[in-house]
Residue, then its C-alpha position, 0 to 999 in steps of 0.5 A: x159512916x152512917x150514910x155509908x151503912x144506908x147506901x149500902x142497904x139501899x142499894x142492896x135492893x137496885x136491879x142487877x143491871x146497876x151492881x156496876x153502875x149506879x149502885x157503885x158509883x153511889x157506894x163510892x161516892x158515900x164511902x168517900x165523904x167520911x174517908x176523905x174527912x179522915x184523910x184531911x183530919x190526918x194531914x199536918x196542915x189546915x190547909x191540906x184539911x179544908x181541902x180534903x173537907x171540900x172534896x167530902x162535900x163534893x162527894x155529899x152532893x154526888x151522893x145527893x144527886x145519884x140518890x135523887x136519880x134512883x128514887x126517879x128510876x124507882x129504884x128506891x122509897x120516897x121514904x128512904x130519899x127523904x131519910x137520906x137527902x135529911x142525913x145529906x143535909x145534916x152531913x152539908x151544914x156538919x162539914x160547912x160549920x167545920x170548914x168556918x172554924x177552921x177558917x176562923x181559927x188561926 
């Protein structure tokens, strides 16, 4: 939740041009890490679950790599990438240790 809070703050301050491009794509893709842990989390199945924690992941990288290609359009701080690509590395080994357990865990 707090990577949605700061997408969103960080692209509060994109040109214009971006409200319909990067600006949601990048909204869209952070909302989605936690809802789709939260989906996954509800289903009755651990299968289900490792599913929806791989989906999260991916949308963490898409969230990684559309961060890394604003801060080169100057959109955003190099301070505020390095905030966020530490919270992206620390969301990357949260879902990874619980993607282990549950696969460890019979």
């Amino acid at each position: 939740m707090e990577l949605v809070e700061r997408v969103y703050r960080m692209t509060k301050v994109f040109p214009a041009e971006e409200m319909y491009g990067l600006s949601s794509q990048l909204r869209r893709a952070a909302v989605s890490v936690p809802s789709n842990i939260a989906e996954g989390q509800a289903r009755r199945s651990k299968a289900e679950f490792l599913r929806f924690l791989s989906i999260a992941q991916g949308s963490r990288a898409e969230v990684e790599t559309q961060t890394l290609i604003a801060e080169r359009l100057g959109y955003v701080s190099k301070q505020q990438i390095s905030e966020i690509v530490l919270l992206l590395e620390e969301i990357a080994k949260m879902l990874h240790t619980l993607r282990a357990k549950l696969t460890t865990n019979h």
